[in-house]
C-alpha positions in Angstrom: 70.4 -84.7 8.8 67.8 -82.1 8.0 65.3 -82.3 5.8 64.5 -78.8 3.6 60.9 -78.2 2.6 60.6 -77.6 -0.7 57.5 -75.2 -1.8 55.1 -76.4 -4.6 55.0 -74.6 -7.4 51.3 -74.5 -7.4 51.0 -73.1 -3.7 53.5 -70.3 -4.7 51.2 -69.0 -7.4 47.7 -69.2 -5.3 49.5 -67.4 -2.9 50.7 -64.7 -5.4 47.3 -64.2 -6.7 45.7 -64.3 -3.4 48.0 -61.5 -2.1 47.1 -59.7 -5.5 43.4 -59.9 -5.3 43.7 -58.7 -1.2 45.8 -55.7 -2.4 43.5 -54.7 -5.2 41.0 -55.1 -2.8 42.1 -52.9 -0.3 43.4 -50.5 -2.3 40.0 -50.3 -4.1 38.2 -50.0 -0.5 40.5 -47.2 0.4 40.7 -45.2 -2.3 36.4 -45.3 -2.3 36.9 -44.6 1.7 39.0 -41.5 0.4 36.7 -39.8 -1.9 34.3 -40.5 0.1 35.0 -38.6 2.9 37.1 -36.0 1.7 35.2 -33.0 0.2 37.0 -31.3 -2.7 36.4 -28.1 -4.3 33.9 -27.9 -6.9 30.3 -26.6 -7.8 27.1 -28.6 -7.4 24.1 -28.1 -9.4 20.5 -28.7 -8.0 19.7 -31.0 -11.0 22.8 -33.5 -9.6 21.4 -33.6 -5.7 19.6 -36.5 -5.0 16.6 -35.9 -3.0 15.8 -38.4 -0.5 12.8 -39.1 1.7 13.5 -38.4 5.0 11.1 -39.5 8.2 10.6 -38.8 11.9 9.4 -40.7 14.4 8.3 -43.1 11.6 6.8 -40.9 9.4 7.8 -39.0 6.0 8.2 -35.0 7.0 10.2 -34.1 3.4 12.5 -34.7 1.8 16.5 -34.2 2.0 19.8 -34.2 -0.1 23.2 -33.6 0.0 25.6 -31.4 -2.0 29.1 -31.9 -0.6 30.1 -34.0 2.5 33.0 -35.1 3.7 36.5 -33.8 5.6 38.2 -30.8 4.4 41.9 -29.3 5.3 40.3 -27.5 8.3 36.8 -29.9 9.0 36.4 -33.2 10.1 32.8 -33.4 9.3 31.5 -31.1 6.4 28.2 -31.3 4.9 25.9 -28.8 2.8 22.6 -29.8 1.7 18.8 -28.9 0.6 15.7 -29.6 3.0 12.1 -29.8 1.5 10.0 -29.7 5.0 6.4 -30.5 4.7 3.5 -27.9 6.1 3.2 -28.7 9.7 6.5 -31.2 10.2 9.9 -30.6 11.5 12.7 -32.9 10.7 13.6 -33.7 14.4 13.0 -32.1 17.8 15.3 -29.7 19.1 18.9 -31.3 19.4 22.6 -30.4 19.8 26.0 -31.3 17.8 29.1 -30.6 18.0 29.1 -28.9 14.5 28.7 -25.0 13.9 25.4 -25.1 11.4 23.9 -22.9 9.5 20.0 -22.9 8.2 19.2 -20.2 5.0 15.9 -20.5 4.4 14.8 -20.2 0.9 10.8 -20.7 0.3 7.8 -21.6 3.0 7.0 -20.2 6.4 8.1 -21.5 9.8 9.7 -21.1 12.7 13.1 -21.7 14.3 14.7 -22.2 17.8 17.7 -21.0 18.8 19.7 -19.5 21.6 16.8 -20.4 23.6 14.0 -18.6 21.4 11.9 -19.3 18.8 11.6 -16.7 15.6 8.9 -16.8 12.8 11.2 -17.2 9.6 10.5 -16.7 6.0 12.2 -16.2 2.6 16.2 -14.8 3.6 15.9 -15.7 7.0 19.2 -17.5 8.3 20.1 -19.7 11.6 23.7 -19.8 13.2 24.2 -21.7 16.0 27.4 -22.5 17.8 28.2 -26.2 18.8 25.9 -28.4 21.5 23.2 -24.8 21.7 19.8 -26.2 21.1 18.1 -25.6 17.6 15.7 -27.0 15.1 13.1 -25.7 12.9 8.8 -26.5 12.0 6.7 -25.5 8.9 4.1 -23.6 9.8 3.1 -22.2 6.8 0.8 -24.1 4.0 3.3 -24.9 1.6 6.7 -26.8 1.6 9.6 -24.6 3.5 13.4 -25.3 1.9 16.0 -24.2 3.2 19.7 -25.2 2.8 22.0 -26.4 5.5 25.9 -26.2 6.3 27.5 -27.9 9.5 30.9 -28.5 10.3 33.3 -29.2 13.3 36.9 -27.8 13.8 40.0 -30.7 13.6 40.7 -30.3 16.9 37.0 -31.9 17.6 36.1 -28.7 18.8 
């Protein structure tokens, strides 16, 4: 003869609310994932961007924050944000992405590379640059430069 198992009670329920608290879990996790990284419409004020200190090579060059970030219908990376750049820094050294990106400058004085030349930039003064061409940016003025960033790269990863 066989002998059936029977299940305890007890074990039943621990394993009911186990599976319940991983479910809630992971449905928590991913819907935080989600609105994390998808960007949705909407307007951003200055007053509700965090500014961060940001450093290179080990050192603080000014200050950074983010409006909107995330993937969009047609962008798998998205981001928009604010730079405050300290007289005489630069955030990095020249470097490429995949992302298009473009720099608005909106106070200060400095000076950009792009497309293999360097332009003295001021108030108005915008940067495009098309994915893995070499670009970056230096305060060379006296006071803090800002300027406001956009990058983005195609779905296809292009």
């Amino acid at each position: 003869m066989t002998q059936r198992s029977r299940l305890n009670p007890a074990t039943i329920v621990v394993s009911i609310a186990l599976a319940a608290v991983t479910l809630g879990w992971a449905s928590r996790e991913y819907a935080f994932a989600q609105a994390k990284a998808a960007a949705r419409s909407q307007t951003v004020t200055l007053d509700q961007v965090k500014m961060s200190e940001f450093s290179y090579e080990g050192k603080p060059v000014g200050r950074i924050g983010v409006y909107v970030e995330g993937e969009t219908p047609r962008s798998s990376g998205f981001v928009t944000g604010r730079f405050v750049l300290e007289p005489g820094q630069t955030p990095h050294a020249p470097h490429t992405h995949v992302e298009e990106e473009v720099m608005v400058v909106e106070s200060g004085q400095g000076e950009i590379f792009c497309a293999g030349k360097t332009t003295k930039v001021g108030p108005g003064s915008v940067m495009f640059t098309t994915p893995n061409d070499p670009h970056g940016i230096v305060n060379t003025g006296k006071t803090p430069l800002v300027f406001y960033f956009i990058k983005w790269a195609g779905k296809d990863g292009k």
